[in-house]
C-alpha positions in Angstrom: 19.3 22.0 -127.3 22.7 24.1 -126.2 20.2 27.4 -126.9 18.2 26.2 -123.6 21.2 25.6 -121.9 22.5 28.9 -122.6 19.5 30.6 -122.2 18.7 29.0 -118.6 22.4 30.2 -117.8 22.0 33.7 -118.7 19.1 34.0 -116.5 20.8 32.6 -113.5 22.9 35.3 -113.9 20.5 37.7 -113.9 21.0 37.3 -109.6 24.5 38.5 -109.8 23.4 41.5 -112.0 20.8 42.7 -110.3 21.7 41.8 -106.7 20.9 45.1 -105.8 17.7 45.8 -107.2 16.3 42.6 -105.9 17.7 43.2 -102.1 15.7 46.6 -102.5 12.6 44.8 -103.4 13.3 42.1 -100.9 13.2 44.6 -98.5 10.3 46.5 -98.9 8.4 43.3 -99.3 9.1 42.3 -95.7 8.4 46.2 -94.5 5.2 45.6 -96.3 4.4 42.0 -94.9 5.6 42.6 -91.5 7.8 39.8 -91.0 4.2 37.7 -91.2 5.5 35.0 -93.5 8.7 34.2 -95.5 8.8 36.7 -99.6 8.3 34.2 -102.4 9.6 34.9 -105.3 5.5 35.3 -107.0 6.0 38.3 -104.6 8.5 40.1 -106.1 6.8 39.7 -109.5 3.7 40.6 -108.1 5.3 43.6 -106.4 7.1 44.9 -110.1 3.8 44.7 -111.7 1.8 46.5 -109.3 4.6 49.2 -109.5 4.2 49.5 -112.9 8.4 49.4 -113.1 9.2 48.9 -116.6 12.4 48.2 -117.5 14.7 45.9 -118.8 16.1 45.1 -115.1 12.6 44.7 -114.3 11.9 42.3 -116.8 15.2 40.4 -116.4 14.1 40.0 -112.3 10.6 38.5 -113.4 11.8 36.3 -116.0 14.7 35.1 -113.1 11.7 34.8 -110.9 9.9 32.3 -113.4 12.7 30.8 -113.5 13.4 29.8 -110.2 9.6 29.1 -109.6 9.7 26.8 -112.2 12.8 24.6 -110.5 10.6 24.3 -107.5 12.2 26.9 -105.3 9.8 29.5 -103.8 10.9 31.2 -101.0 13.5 33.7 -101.5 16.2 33.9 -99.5 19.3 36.4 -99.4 
């Protein structure tokens, strides 16, 4: 059980690593949506895939996605 734990708290830190990245993505998200509707974080997933960005930061930001999709929080917000 304290494998989940720390596992779930590694990716929660994944934000403070990759704050970054992730307001770069933010922000081309809204360039491309126009301000239309709030970014989600299915979005930013959506957006590294169809980018074809492989890298570990990459991954880390998806699974950190997941993760926060999964606790019921869908809207990003910086």
């Amino acid at each position: 059980m304290s494998q989940i734990i720390n596992k779930s708290e590694e990716i929660e830190d994944y934000y403070h690593q990759h704050l970054e990245v992730l307001q770069k993505i933010h922000s081309q998200l809204k360039e491309l949506i126009r301000n239309q509707r709030q970014v989600t974080y299915s979005d930013i997933i959506n957006f590294i895939i169809k980018q074809n960005y492989k890298n570990k930061i990459y991954t880390q930001i998806i699974l950190w996605c997941n993760y926060k999709i999964r606790k019921g929080n869908f809207f990003v917000d910086f």
